[in-house]
Structure formats: structure tokens, C-alpha cells
VEXKOLTI-843078 format. One line per 3 residues: for each residue x negated, y negated, z of C-alpha. Coordinates in steps of 0.05 Angstrom, whole numbers, plus 5000, padded with zeros to 4 digits. Layout:
// residues N
X Y Z ~ ...
END
This chain:
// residues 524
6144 4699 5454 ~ 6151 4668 5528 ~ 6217 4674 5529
6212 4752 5511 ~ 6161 4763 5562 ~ 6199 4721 5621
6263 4761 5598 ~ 6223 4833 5611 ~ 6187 4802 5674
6257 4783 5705 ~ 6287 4859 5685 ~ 6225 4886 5710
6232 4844 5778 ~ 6314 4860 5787 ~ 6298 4938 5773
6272 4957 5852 ~ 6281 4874 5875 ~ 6273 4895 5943
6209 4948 5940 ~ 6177 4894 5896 ~ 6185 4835 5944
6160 4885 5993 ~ 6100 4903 5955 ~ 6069 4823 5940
6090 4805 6014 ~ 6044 4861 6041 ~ 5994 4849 5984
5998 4767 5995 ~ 5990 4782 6075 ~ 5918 4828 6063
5891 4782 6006 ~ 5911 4717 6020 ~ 5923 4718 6106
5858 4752 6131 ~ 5810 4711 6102 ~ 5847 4645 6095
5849 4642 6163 ~ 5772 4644 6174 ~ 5745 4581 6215
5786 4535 6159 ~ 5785 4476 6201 ~ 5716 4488 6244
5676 4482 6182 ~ 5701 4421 6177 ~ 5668 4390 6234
5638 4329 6235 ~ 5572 4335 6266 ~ 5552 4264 6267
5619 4244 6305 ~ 5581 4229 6377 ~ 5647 4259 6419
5639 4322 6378 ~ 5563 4318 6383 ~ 5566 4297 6462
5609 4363 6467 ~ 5567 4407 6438 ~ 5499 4385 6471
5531 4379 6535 ~ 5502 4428 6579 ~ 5551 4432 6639
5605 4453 6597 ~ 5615 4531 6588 ~ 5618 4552 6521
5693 4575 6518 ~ 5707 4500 6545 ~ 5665 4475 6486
5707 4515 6439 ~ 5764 4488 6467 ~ 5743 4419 6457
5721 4421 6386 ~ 5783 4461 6372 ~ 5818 4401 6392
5778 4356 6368 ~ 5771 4383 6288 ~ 5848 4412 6287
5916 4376 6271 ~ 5934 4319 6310 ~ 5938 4322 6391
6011 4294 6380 ~ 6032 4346 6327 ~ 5997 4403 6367
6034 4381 6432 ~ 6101 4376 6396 ~ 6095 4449 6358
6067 4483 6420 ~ 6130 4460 6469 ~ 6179 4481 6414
6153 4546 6411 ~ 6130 4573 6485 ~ 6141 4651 6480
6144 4713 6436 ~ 6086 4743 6388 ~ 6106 4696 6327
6106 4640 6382 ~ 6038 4652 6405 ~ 6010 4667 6335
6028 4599 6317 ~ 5997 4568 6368 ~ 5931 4603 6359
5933 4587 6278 ~ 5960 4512 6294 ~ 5897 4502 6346
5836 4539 6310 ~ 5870 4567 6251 ~ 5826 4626 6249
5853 4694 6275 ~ 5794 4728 6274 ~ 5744 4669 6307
5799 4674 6366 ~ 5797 4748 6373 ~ 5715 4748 6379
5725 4682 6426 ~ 5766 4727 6463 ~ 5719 4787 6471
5663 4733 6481 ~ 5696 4704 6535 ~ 5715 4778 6570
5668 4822 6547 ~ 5604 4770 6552 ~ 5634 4718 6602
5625 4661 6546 ~ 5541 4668 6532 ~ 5546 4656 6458
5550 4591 6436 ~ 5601 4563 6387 ~ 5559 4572 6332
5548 4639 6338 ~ 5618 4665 6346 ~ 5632 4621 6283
5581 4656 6243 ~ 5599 4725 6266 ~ 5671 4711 6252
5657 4691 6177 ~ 5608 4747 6168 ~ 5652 4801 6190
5713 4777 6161 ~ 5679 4760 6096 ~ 5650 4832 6093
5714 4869 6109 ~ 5747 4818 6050 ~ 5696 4838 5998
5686 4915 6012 ~ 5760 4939 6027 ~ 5811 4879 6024
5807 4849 5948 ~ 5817 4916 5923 ~ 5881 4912 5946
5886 4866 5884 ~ 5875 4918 5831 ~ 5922 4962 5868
5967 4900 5858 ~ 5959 4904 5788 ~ 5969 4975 5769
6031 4978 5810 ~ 6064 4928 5764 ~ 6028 4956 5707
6073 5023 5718 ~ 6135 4992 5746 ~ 6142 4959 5679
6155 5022 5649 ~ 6167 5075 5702 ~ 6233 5067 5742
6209 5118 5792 ~ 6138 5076 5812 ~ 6113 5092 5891
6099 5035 5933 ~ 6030 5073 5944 ~ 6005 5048 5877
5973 4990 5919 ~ 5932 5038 5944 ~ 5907 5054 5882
5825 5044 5887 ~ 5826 5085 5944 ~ 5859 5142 5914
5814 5146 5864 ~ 5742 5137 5896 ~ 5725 5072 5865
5728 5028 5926 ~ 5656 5000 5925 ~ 5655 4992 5842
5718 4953 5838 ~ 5694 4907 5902 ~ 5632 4899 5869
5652 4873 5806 ~ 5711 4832 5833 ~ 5652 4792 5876
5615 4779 5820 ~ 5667 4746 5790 ~ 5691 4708 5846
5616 4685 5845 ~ 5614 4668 5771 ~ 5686 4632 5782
5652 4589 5830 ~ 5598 4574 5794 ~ 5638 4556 5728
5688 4513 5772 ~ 5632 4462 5785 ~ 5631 4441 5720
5713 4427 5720 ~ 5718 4434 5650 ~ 5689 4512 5630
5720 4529 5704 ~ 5789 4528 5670 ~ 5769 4562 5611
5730 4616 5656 ~ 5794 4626 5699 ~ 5831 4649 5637
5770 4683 5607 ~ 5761 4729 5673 ~ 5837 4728 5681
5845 4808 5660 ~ 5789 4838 5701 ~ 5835 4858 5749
5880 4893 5700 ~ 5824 4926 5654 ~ 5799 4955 5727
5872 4986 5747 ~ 5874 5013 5672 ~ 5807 5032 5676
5768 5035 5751 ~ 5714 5078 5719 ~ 5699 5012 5666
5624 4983 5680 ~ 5615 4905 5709 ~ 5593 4886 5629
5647 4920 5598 ~ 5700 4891 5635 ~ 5677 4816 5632
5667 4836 5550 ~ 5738 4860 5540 ~ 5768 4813 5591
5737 4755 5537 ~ 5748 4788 5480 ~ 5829 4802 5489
5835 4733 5528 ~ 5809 4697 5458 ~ 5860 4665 5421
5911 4668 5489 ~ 5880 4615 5529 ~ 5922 4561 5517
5984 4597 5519 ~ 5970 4621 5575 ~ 5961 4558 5603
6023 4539 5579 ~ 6063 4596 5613 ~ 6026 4578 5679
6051 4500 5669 ~ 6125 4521 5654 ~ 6118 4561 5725
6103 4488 5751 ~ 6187 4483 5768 ~ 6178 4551 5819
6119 4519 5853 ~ 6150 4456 5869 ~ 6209 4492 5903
6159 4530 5941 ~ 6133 4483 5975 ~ 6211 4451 5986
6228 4523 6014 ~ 6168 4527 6051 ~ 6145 4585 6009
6207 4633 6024 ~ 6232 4624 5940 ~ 6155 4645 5924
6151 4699 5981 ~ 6232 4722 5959 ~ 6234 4710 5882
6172 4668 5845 ~ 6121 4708 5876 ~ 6146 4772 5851
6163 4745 5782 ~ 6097 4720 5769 ~ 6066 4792 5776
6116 4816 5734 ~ 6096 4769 5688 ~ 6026 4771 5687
6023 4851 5667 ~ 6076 4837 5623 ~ 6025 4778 5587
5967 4843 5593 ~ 6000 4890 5563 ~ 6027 4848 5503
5962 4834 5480 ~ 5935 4893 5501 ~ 5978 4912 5455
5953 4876 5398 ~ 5883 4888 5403 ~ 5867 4948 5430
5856 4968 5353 ~ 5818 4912 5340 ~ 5758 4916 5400
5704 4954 5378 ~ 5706 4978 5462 ~ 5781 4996 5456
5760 5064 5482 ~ 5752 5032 5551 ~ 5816 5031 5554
5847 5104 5542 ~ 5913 5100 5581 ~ 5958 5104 5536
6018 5124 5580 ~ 6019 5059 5609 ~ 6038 5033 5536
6101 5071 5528 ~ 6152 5044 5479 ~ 6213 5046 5525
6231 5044 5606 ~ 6217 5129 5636 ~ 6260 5144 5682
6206 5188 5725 ~ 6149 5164 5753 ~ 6076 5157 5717
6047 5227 5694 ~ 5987 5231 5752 ~ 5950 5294 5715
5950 5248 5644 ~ 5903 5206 5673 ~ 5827 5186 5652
5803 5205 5733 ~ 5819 5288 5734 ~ 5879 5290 5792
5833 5348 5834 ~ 5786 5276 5847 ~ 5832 5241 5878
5842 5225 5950 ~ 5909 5270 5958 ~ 5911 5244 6037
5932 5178 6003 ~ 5985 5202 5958 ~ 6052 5178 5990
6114 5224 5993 ~ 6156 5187 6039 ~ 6218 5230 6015
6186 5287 6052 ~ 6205 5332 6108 ~ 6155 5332 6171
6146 5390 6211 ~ 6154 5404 6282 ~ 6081 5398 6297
6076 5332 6252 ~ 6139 5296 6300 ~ 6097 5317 6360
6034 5280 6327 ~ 6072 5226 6296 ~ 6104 5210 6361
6029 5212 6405 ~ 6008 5161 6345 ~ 6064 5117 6346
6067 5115 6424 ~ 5991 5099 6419 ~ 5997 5054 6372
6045 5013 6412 ~ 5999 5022 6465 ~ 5934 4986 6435
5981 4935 6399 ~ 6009 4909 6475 ~ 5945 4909 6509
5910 4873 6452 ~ 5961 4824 6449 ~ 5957 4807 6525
5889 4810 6523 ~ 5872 4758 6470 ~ 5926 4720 6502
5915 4717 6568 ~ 5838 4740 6565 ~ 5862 4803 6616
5859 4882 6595 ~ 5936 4915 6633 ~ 5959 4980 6620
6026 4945 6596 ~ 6060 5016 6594 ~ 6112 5048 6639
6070 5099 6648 ~ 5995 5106 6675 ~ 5970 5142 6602
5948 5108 6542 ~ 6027 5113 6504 ~ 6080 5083 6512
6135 5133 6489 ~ 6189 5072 6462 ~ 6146 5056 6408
6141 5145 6390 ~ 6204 5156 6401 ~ 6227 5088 6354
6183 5113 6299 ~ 6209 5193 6302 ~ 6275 5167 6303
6276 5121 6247 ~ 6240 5185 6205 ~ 6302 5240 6234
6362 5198 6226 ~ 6357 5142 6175 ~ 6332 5191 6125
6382 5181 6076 ~ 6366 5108 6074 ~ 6296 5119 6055
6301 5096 5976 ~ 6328 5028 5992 ~ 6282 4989 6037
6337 4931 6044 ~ 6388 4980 6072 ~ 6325 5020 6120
6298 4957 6149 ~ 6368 4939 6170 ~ 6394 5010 6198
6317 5005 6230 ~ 6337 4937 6267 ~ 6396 4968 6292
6369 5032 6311 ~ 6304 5002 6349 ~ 6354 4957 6379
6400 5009 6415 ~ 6333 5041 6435 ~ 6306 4977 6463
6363 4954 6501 ~ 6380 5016 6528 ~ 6318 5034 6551
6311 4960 6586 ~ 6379 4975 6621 ~ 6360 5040 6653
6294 5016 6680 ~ 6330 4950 6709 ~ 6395 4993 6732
6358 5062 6760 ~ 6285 5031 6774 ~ 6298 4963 6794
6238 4939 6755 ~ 6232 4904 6694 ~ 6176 4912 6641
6201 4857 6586 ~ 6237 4803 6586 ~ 6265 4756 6519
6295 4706 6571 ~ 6282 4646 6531 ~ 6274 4675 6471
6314 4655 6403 ~ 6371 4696 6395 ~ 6363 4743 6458
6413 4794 6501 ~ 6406 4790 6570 ~ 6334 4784 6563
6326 4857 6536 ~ 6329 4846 6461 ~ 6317 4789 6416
6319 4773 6346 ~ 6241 4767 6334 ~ 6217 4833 6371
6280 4868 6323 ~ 6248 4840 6261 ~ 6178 4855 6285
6213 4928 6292 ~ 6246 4928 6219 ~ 6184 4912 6186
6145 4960 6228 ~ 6188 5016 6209 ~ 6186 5007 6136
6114 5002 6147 ~ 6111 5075 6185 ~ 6154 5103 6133
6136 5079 6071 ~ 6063 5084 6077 ~ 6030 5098 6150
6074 5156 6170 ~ 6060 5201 6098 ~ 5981 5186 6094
5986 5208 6173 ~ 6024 5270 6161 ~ 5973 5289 6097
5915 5277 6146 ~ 5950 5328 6197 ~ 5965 5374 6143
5887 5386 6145 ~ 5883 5413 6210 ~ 5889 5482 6223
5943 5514 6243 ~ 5911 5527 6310 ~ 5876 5454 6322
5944 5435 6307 ~ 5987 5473 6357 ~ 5927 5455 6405
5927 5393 6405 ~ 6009 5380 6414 ~ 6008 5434 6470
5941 5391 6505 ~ 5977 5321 6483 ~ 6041 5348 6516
6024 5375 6579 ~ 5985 5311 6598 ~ 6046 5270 6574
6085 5314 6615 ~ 6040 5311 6682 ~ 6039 5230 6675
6112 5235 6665 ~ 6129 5270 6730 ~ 6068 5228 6761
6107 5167 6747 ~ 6169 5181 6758 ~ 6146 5170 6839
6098 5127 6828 ~ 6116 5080 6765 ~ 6062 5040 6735
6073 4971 6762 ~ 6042 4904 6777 ~ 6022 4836 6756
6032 4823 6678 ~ 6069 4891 6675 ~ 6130 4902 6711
6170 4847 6757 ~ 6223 4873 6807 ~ 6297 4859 6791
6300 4831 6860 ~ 6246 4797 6853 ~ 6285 4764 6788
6351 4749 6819 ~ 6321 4710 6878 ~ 6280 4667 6831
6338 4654 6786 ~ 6378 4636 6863 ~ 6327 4589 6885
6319 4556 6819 ~ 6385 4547 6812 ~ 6384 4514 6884
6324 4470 6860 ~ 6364 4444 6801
END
């Protein structure tokens, strides 16, 4: 029987490899990365230490300096910090791994960072460590580990459909059952945790609960009771081979960690999933005529004998199509319309915008307008994202050959956009000097992949959900609001073209550059 199922997991995995390993990565990143990351090593603190304790009762020190501190103090070792933090000095992965290395928790160091602008440091550690696990403990329950469920069902339907949308993982959304499936996926993390202290029954629970996740992606409509019953009920009888399939994974976890999780995140990952619905829908399968609640589960068309070549039949399902949330229905085949380029491009030029200035603001604790211009855009980013959605097209149903022709695209775009300001303007606004794998400072091999992934992102999922949402406006909101968004583009266009935006932390003359590379040069 294992071997069967591994044999359909691995066919089921080869079918759409890439859109798959796409899928988990951006599942594994919401589920696993936000909330992970939440004061890991600051709960950890030892509050009888007497440094740590002199630290935080010491009343000359401000409280961002008392962060600091026990930051150090709690987090990997001052050698191995030192030693990470002068091999990698610049670029966004750079300082990402520096902020995870020293406090490992994203979200404590954004509110640190607000505290520290925003309220010039006046809550004390405690509080920003409380906040920081509240919020991101809230956003985790409520929207987040959903996302898990809309793991589910996407593999559910990929088994069998060859034509399954990446939008799937968006699947408790798009049906209005955000708050029931969060709900009843928090009570059983909670009974999970409360099995797991008695070792023993927290093995046999894990199995036990194991399908709740699937009975809610065939079913979201299914009552808490109802799905801990059938998720019992069908996992009696399967525990221990179930356990068994788990241990003969063992071999794929071991060369994760000798990979350093890039055969999980490319491969294992993926094939687990596969495997998992696979194990669901076998014995699904089997007792759906035996449960006395089989009716809970009325999807049939996820059962089909053989692989369909279409995609899943939306209007055969148990939640009527006219309820669901048709702004979340992903078409990223489509064709946009003049008005939707215009308001694709304000949004991606926005977007860019916010994603800059929040970026030097939790680094450096400053707000700049970091665009060329004096509005809140900056037009590489729009133009990028219209771009990749006009002329690489064609490549749209392989996300291996889009994320590459994106690279290249964003690339020319980048670079030639660097060499006009520096040639015409004399100023420059980036620079990848230093950088791994960088061209004349202008591009480098991080901000391209940062690009790649970001355009898959605005085309697989972010650009069609924003073009639905715009295909609610009228027709004269519409045309409003690109003429409005146009003609101030257009004024702060002409306005700085004579006077560009420049100054400290946004521009540097290339003057400016050449004599500093002269007298360093001299120096050395």
C-alpha cells in the first residue's frame, strides 16, 4: 500500500513540479515564518542572571539600549554574531539576517522600531515583547493558519485535476469561512498541546486530529464536533501505519538538514503534501460508506476514478458558486484593460514605494522619501510589474520559465534606468557596490531574485485579485481616478525633472562618488 501511495504522490508532485514547489514555499513562508519568528529567543531569558537583571533595573539606560543589551545577552554567541554580521554587511537578505540572527523576531523589531521613532523609546522591554506576541499571535490564529486548509485542498484537487489554480490556497477566503476554520484549527492546536503533555496520548492525538485539516478543505461548512468525530473515526485502524510512512520519510529529513533545508523546500517538502492527501483520500475512500456522518463529506468530485484534464467543476460544489468571494478567484491568463495598467502601475509604483521607506526605516530608524521623485511612487517598481504582465505573457503557465524571463526583464529595466540617472543626472539613487554578484553597482544578483519572485507573486496572485477589485468600480470612478492619479504623476514629473528629489540616504552625486573612490584609493 505505501509503495502505491508514494508512487501517486511522486506523479502527482512531477505533474506542475514547479507551481507545486511554488505553492508549499509560499504556504511554508505564511505558516511556519511569521510566527516562528516571534520573540523565540527573548522568552528565553534568564531573569535571575544578575547582568540580565542589572540591565533591566538599571534606570540610566534608555529602553532601546536595554533591548539592545538583552538582545545580546539571550541571542547566539557574541563570537558567532560578530562573525555572521561582517560576512554579510549589505543588501535586504543581508540585513534580514542580521535582525533574525540578533533578536530573531521580525515583528518584536518592527514595533522596537516604531517604539523607538514614533514614541522615542517610553515602553519598556516588556511591553513591546508582549505587544509583539499578542499581535502576531492574533493575526496567526484569525487569518494565517487558514492558509493551511487552503494548503490542503489545493493538493486535494491537484491529485486529480491537471488544470488546478495556484489560488486554491486561498481557499477559506473564497468561500466565507475564514473565522470557522480558524476557530476550530485553535482548538485543536489547544487540545494538541494539552495531549502532548502526557507524551504518550500526544502521539496518538497527532494522528487522531491528523485529518481536520482535510475534512475542513472537503467540507469548510463541517461543525468543530463533527470534524474531530470523523477525523477519529477514519484515522482508527491507520495510526500505526501512518506512523510508519512518517518514519520511512526519516531518510528526506536527514538530508534536510545536510542541505540546509533546500531538498525539503525543492523536493521533500512538496512530496510530503502530495502524500498526505494521497493517505486522506485512500481511506476516505474506504470509509466514507462505513461512517454513519459520511454525509459530511459530499464532495464527491474530489474522488474521481482517473486524472481530468480540466480544472475542478466550481458550480458542483457543496458552497453555491453565487457565495463565493469572486474578487479572489484568480485568472492570471487574463487580459487587463487600459484603465487596469494605469491602476496596476499607481499600485505597483506605490507598493515599491512603502516597501523602500519601510525598509530604511526599520533599518536605520529614519522615514526618506527614497524615490526619484517628490510623490509617494516610485514608477521602476510600476513600470517592472506592467511590463512583466505585457510582454512575458506567453510565459505565464510555467512559473520556472516566468521567474527567469522576469529576472532578465527587471534587470534591463534596473540597469538601464541606473545608467541614465548616473549619465544624464549625475546622481545616483542605488548602489550594489559590494554586493554578491553585482554590475557596476547598478544590478546585483539578490535585488534580481527579490524581482523574480516578486513578479510571479504580482502575476500569479496579487495582480488578478487587484484587477477583480478594480473591475468593481464604475466606469466613471475608474476613468477618474487614472485621469486624477495621472495628472499629479505628471505635475511631479515635470516638477522633478528641475528639481530632482535628492539628499542624504536618497541620492549621492556621481562626483561626489568618483572623488571618494580617488581619495580612497590614495589612502590605500
Amino acid at each position: 500500500m505505501q509503495r502505491e501511495l508514494k508512487r501517486n504522490a511522486r506523479m502527482s508532485v512531477k505533474r506542475h513540479y514547479y507551481r507545486n514547489v511554488l505553492v508549499v514555499f509560499i504556504c511554508s513562508l505564511l505558516l511556519v515564518g511569521g510566527f516562528n519568528y516571534t520573540t523565540k529567543n527573548i522568552r528565553n531569558i534568564d531573569v535571575h542572571d544578575k547582568k540580565v537583571s542589572q540591565i533591566i533595573n538599571n534606570k540610566t539606560l534608555t529602553s532601546s539600549e536595554v533591548i539592545d543589551e538583552v538582545i545580546e545577552k539571550t541571542s547566539l554567541s557574541k563570537k558567532m554574531q560578530i562573525d555572521i554580521q561582517n560576512k554579510y554587511t549589505k543588501g535586504v537578505i543581508s540585513y534580514l539576517i542580521n535582525v533574525l540572527i540578533s533578536s530573531r523576531s521580525l515583528v518584536f523589531v518592527i514595533l522596537n522600531t516604531i517604539n523607538k521613532v514614533v514614541f522615542h523609546s517610553q515602553f519598556s522591554i516588556q511591553i513591546t515583547i508582549i505587544l509583539s506576541s499578542i499581535f502576531i499571535g492574533i493575526f496567526s490564529i484569525l487569518f494565517l493558519q487558514v492558509i493551511l486548509v487552503g494548503k490542503c485542498r489545493y493538493f486535494l484537487e491537484e491529485r486529480r485535476y491537471f488544470e488546478t489554480r495556484m489560488d486554491r490556497v486561498l481557499f477559506p477566503y473564497l468561500v466565507k469561512r475564514t473565522f470557522h476554520i480558524s476557530y476550530i484549527l485553535f482548538i485543536r492546536s489547544i487540545c494538541q498541546i494539552l495531549w502532548n503533555f502526557t507524551i504518550v496520548f500526544g502521539w496518538v492525538k497527532y494522528y487522531e486530529y491528523r485529518f481536520i485539516p482535510y475534512l475542513l478543505a472537503d467540507n469548510p461548512n463541517i461543525s468543530r464536533r463533527k470534524a474531530f468525530f470523523l477525523s477519529k473515526e477514519m484515522s482508527k485502524g491507520y495510526k500505526w501505519q501512518m506512523f510508519c510512512l512518517d518514519l520511512s520519510m526519516l531518510g528526506w529529513d536527514i538530508l534536510k538538514v545536510c542541505t540546509f533545508n533546500l531538498s525539503g523546500i525543492f523536493y521533500s517538502n512538496v512530496y510530503k503534501e502530495a502524500l498526505i492527501a494521497e493517505v486522506y483520500m485512500n481511506i476516505r475512500k474506504e470509509k466514507i460508506n462505513i461512517l454513519k456522518d459520511s454525509f459530511f463529506l459530499p464532495d464527491s468530485y474530489l474522488d474521481v476514478p482517473s486524472l481530468v484534464m480540466g480544472s475542478y467543476p466550481d458550480w458542483k460544489f457543496s458552497i453555491p458558486l453565487k457565495h463565493m468571494r469572486q474578487e479572489l478567484k484568480v485568472n492570471y491568463g487574463r487580459d487587463y484593460s487600459i484603465k487596469s495598467y494605469i491602476l496596476l502601475f499607481f499600485t505597483f509604483s506605490i507598493i515599491g514605494f512603502l516597501w523602500e521607506v519601510l525598509l530604511h526605516l526599520i533599518s536605520d530608524g529614519v522615514f526618506v522619501n527614497r524615490g526619484t521623485m517628490h510623490g509617494p511612487w516610485l514608477p521602476i517598481y510600476g513600470t517592472g510589474g506592467v511590463m512583466i504582465l505585457i510582454l512575458l505573457k506567453k510565459y505565464r503557465d510555467n512559473p520556472f520559465k516566468l521567474f527567469l524571463a522576469t529576472v532578465v526583464l527587471c534587470g534591463g529595466i534596473e540597469y538601464g534606468t541606473a545608467f541614465f540617472l548616473e549619465t544624464f543626472r549625475h546622481l545616483k539613487y542605488w548602489d550594489y557596490t559590494g554586493y554578491f554578484l553585482n554590475i557596476n553597482g547598478r544590478i546585483c544578483l539578490e535585488g534580481l531574485l527579490v524581482f523574480g519572485l516578486g513578479g510571479c507573486g504580482f502575476t500569479y496572485i496579487l495582480a488578478p485579485i487587484l484587477d477583480n477589485l478594480y473591475q468593481k468600480l464604475s466606469s466613471k470612478v475608474s476613468i477618474g481616478l487614472c485621469v486624477i492619479l495621472i495628472s499629479f504623476f505628471a505635475i511631479d514629473f515635470v516638477y522633478s525633472s528641475f528639481y530632482p528629489n535628492t539628499g542624504t540616504g536618497i541620492s549621492k552625486s556621481v562626483y561626489g562618488l568618483k572623488n571618494t573612490y580617488l581619495d580612497e584609493s590614495i589612502l590605500s
